[in-house]
Structure formats: C-alpha cells, structure tokens
C-alpha positions as CSV (number, residue, x, y, z in Angstrom):
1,X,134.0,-71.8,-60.1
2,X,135.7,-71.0,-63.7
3,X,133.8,-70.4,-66.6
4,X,135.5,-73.3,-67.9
5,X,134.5,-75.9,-65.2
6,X,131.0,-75.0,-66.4
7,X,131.5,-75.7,-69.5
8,X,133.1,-79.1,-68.6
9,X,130.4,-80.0,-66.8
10,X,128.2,-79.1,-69.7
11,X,130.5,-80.8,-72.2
12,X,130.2,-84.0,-69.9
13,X,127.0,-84.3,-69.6
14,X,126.2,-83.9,-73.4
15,X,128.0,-86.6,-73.6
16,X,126.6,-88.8,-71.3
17,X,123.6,-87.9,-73.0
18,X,125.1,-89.5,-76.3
19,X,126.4,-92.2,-74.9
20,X,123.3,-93.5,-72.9
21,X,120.8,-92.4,-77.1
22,X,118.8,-89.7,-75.3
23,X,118.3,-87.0,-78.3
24,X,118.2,-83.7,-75.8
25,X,119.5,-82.5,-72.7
26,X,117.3,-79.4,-71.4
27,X,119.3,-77.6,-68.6
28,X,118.8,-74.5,-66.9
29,X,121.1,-71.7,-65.1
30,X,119.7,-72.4,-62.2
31,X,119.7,-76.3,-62.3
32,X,123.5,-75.6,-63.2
33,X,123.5,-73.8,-60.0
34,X,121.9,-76.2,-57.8
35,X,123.7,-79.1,-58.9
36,X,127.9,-77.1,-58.3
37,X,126.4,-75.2,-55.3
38,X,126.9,-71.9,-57.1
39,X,126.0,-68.2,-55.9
40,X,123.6,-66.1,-57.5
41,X,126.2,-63.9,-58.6
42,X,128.2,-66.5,-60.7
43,X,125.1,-66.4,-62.9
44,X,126.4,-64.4,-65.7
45,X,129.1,-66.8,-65.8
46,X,127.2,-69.6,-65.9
47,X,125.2,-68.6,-69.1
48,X,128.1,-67.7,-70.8
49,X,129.6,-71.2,-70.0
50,X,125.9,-72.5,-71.7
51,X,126.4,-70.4,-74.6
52,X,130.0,-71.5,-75.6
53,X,128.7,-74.8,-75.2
54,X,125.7,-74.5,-77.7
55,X,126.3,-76.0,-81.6
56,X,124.4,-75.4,-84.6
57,X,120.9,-76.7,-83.6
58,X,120.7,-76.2,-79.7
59,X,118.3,-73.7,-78.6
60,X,118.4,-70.7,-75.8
61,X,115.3,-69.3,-73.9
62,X,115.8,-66.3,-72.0
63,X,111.8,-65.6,-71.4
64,X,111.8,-67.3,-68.0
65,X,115.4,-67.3,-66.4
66,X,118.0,-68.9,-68.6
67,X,117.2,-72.6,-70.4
68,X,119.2,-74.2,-73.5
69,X,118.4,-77.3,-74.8
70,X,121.3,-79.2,-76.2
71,X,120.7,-81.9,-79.3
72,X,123.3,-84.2,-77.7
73,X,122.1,-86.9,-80.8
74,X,125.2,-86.0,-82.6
75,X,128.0,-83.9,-81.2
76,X,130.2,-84.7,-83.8
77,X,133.1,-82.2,-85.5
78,X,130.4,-81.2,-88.5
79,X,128.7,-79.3,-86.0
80,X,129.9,-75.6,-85.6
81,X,129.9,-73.9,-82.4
82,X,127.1,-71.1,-82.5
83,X,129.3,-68.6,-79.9
C-alpha cells in the first residue's frame, strides 16, 4: 500500500471517532498492520503515514514499537498539522 492509503485510513477513522464523541483514538504501527494485511517492511511507511496524520495535541511513543494517540475531539481547521 501507498503512504497515502494509510493516511486515509487514519484520516477515516479519526473521524469516525468524532462522529460516534469518543475523545482519543490510540493506534499502533502494528495494529495498522494487522488490520490492511501489511508486511513488516511497509513499516517505515506506515509511521510516516501516522505522523502526517498527527495535529497539534496528538501524541507519538516510540519506547515500545510505534503508538500515537489522536485527540479526534475536534479535528477542526484551527488545528495545525505537527509534520
């Protein structure tokens, strides 16, 4: 998969999130991975597709595989992108 199908996938769920009031989505590289039946080796791609999809707020962990919590509570246009 593309780097930007990730981030769709992302993008979508964040909103979903929105939609249905949940305040976070907390998603891993390799729950991304599991759920588009990814190889190990589209990992880097994956994170990057997490990063560009991070705004002011969300949160990265890199101390045990790859984890970013989203704030998905508003996604509006006053948020800036952080990447």
């Amino acid at each position: 998969m593309e780097q930007l199908e990730y981030e769709q996938i992302i993008r979508f769920r964040k909103e979903e999130y929105n939609r249905n009031g949940f305040n976070a989505l907390e998603t891993s590289r390799d729950e991304l991975q599991k759920l588009t039946g990814s190889r190990k080796a589209d990992a880097p791609v994956i994170e990057e597709a997490m990063r560009q999809c991070m705004l002011e707020g969300d949160r990265a962990d890199e101390t045990d595989g790859f984890m970013v919590t989203y704030y998905c509570d508003n996604l509006g246009p006053d948020r800036r992108k952080m990447y």
